[in-house]
MMTF fields as JSON, N, C-alpha, C and O atoms, coordinates in Angstrom:
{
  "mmtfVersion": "1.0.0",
  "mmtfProducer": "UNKNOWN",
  "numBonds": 283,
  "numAtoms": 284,
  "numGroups": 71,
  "numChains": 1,
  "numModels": 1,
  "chainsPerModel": [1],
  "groupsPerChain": [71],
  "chainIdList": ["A"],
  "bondAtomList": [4, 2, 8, 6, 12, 10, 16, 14, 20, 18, 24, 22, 28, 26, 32, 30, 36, 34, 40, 38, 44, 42, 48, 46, 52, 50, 56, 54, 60, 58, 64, 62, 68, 66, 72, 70, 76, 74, 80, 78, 84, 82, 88, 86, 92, 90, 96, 94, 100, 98, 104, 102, 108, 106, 112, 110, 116, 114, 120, 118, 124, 122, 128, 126, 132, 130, 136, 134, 140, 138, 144, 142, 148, 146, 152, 150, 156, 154, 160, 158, 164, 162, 168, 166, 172, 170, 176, 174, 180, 178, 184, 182, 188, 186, 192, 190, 196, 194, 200, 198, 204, 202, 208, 206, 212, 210, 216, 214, 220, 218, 224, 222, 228, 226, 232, 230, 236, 234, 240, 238, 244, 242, 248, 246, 252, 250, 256, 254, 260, 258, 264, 262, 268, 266, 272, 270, 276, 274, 280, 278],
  "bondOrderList": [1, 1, 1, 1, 1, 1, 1, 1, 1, 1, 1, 1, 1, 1, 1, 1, 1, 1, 1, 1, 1, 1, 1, 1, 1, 1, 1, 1, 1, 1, 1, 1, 1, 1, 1, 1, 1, 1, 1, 1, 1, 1, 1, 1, 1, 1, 1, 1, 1, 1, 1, 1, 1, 1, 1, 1, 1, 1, 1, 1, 1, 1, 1, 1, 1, 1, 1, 1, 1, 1],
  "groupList": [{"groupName": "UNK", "atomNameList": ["N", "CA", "C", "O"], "elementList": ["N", "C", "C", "O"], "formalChargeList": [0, 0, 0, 0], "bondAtomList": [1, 0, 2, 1, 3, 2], "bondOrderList": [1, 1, 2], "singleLetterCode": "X", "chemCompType": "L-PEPTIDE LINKING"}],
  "groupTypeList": [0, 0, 0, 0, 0, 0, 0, 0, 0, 0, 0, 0, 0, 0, 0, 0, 0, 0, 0, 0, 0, 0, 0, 0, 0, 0, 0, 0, 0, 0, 0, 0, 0, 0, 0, 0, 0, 0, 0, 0, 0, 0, 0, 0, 0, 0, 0, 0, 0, 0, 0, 0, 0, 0, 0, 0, 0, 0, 0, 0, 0, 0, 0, 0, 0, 0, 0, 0, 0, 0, 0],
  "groupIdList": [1, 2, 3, 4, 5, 6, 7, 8, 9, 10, 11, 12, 13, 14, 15, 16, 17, 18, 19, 20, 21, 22, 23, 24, 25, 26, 27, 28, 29, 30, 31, 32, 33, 34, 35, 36, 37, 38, 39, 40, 41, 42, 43, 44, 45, 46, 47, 48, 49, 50, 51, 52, 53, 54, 55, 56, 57, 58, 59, 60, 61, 62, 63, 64, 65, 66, 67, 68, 69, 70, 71],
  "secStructList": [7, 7, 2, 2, 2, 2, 2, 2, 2, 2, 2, 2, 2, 7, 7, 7, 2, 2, 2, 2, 2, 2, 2, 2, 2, 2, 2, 6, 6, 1, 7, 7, 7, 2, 2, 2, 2, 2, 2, 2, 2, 2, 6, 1, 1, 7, 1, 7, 2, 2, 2, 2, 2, 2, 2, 2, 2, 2, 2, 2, 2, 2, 2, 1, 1, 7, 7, 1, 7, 7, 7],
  "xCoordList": [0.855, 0.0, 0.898, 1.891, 0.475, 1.181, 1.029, 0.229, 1.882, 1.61, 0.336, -0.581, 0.301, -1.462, -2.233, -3.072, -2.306, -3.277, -3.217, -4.297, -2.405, -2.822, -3.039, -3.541, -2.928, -3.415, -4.972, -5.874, -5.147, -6.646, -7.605, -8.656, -6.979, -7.52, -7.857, -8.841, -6.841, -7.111, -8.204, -9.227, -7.755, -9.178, -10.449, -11.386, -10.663, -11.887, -12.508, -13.734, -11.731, -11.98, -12.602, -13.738, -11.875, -12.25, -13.393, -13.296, -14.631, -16.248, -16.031, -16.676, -15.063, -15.312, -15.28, -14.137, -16.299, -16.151, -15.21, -14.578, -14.748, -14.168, -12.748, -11.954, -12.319, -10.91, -10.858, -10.19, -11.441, -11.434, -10.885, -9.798, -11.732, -11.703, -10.316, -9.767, -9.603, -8.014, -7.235, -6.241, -7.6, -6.428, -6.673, -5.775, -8.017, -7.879, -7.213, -6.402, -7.469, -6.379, -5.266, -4.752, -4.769, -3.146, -2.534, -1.312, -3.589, -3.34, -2.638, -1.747, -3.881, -3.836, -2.715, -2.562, -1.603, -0.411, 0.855, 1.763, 0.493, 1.069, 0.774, 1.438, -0.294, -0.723, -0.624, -1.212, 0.3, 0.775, 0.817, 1.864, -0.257, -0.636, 0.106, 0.681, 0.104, 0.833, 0.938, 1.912, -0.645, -0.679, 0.241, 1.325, -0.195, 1.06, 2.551, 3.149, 2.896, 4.33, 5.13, 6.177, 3.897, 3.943, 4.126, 5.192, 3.186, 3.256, 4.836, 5.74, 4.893, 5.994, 7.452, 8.166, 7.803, 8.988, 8.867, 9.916, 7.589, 7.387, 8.288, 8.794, 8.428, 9.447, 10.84, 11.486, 11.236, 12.606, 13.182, 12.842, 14.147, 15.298, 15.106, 15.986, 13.673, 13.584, 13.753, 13.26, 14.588, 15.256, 16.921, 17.199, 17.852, 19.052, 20.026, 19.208, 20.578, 21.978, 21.694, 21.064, 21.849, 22.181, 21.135, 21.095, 20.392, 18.46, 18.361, 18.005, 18.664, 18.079, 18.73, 18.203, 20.177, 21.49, 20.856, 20.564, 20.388, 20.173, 18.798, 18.759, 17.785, 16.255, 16.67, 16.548, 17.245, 17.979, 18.456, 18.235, 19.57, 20.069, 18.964, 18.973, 17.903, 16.876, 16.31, 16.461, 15.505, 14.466, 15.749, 15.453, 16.947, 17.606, 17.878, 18.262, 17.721, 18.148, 16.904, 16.938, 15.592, 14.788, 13.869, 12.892, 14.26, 12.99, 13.918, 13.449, 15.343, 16.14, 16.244, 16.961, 15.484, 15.53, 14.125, 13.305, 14.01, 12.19, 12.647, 13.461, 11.842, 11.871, 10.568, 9.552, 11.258, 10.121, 10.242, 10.784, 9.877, 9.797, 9.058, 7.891, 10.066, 9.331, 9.269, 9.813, 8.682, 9.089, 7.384, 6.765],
  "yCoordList": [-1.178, 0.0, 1.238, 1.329, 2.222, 3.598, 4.357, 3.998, 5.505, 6.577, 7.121, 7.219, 7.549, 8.07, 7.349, 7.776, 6.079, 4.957, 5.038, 5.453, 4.797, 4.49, 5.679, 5.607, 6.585, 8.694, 8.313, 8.757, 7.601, 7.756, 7.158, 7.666, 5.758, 4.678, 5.344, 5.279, 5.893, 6.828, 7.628, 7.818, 8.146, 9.501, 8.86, 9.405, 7.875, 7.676, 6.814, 6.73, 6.19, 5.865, 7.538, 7.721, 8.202, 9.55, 10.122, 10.703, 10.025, 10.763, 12.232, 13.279, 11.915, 13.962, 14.699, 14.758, 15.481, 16.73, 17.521, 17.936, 17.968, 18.644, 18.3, 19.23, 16.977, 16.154, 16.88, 17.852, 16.371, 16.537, 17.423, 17.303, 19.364, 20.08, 20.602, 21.48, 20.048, 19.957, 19.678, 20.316, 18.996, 17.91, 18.611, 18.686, 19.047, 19.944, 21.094, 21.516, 21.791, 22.561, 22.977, 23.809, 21.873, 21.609, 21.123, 21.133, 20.523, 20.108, 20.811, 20.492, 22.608, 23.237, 24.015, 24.634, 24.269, 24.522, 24.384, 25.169, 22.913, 22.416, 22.293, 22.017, 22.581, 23.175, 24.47, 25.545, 24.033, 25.039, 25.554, 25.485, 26.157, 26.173, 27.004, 28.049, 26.702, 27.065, 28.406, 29.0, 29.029, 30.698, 31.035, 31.513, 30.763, 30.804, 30.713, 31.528, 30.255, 29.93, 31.143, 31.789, 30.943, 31.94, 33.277, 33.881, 33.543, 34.987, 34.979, 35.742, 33.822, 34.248, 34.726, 35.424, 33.854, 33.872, 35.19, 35.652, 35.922, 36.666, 37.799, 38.707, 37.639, 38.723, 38.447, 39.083, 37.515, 37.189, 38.2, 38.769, 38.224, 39.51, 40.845, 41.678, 41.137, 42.673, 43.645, 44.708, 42.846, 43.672, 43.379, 42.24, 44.246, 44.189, 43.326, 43.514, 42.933, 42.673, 43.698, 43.295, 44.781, 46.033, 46.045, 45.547, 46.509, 46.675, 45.549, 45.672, 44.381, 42.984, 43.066, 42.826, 43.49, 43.579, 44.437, 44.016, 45.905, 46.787, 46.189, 46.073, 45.904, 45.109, 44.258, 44.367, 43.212, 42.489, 42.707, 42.177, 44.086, 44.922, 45.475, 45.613, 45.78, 46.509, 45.706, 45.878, 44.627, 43.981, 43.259, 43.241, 42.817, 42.138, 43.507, 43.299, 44.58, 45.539, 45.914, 46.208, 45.831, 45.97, 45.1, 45.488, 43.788, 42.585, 41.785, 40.653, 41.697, 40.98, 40.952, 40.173, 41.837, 42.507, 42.852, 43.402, 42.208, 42.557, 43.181, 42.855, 44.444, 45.8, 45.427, 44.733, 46.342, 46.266, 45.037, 44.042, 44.937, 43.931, 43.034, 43.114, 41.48, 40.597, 39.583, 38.486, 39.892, 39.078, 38.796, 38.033],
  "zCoordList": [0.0, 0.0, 0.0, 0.721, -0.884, -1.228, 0.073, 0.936, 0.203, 1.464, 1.177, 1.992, -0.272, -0.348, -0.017, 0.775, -0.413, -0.078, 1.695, 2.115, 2.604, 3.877, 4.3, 5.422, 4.009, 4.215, 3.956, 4.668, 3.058, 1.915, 2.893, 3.285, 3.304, 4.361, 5.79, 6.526, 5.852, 7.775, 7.53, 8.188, 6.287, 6.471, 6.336, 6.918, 5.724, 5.355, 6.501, 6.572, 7.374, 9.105, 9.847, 10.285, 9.817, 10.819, 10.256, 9.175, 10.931, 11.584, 12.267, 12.209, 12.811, 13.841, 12.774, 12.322, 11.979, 11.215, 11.766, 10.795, 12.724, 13.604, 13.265, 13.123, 13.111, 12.969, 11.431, 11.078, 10.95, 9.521, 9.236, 8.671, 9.676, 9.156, 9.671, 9.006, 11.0, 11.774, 10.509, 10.162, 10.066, 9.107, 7.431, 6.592, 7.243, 5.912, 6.174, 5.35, 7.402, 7.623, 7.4, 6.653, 8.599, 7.842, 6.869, 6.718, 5.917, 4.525, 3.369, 2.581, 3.711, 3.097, 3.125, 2.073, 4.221, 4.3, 3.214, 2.942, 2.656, 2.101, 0.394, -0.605, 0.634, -1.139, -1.861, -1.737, -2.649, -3.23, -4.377, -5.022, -4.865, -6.277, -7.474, -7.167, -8.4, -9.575, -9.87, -10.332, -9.426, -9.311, -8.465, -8.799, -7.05, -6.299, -6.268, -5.566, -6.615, -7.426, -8.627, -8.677, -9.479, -10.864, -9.877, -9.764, -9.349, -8.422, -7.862, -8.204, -6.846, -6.377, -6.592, -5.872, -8.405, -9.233, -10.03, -10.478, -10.285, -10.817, -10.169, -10.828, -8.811, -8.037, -7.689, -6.857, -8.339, -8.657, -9.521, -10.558, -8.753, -9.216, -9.159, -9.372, -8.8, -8.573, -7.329, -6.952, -6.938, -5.198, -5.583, -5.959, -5.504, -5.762, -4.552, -3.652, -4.207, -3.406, -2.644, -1.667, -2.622, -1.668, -0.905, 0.221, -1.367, -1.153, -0.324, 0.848, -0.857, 0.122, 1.314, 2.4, 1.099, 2.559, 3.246, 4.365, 2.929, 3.753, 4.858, 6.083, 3.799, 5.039, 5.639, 6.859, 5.18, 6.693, 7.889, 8.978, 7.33, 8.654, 9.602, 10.825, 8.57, 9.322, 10.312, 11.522, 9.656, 10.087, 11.574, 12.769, 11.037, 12.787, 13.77, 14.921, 13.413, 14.164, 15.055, 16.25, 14.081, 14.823, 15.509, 16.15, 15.33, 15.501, 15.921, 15.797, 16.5, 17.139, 18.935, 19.561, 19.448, 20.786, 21.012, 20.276, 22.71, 23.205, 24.214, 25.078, 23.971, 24.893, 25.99, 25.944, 27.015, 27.751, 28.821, 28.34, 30.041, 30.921, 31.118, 31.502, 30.718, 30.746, 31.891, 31.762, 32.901, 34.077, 33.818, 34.56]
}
């Protein structure tokens, strides 16, 4: 039996709508559609080396450290 096949077999055991809609859930994490994709390559290459170096600096300079007291 294939991994899909015993995936196919479990699910079709589980009744809790509730389980279900847990597990379509996290399914959907993992689906990743072609639009999606197309979109995402579509922004390949349009941030330079520099540009990309500089938001990094930013974003650890500012989102590397929690202000404020945490006791």
């Amino acid at each position: 039996m294939s991994v899909r096949e015993k995936i196919l077999s479990d699910l079709s055991e589980i009744e809790s709508p509730n389980k279900l809609n847990k597990i379509y859930d996290f399914i959907q994490q993992f689906n990743v559609t072609q639009e999606n994709r197309t979109t995402v390559l579509d922004l390949k290459g349009s941030l330079s080396d520099d540009d990309a170096q500089e938001m990094m600096t930013i974003i650890k300079n500012e989102f590397s450290q929690i202000e404020g007291d945490w006791e």
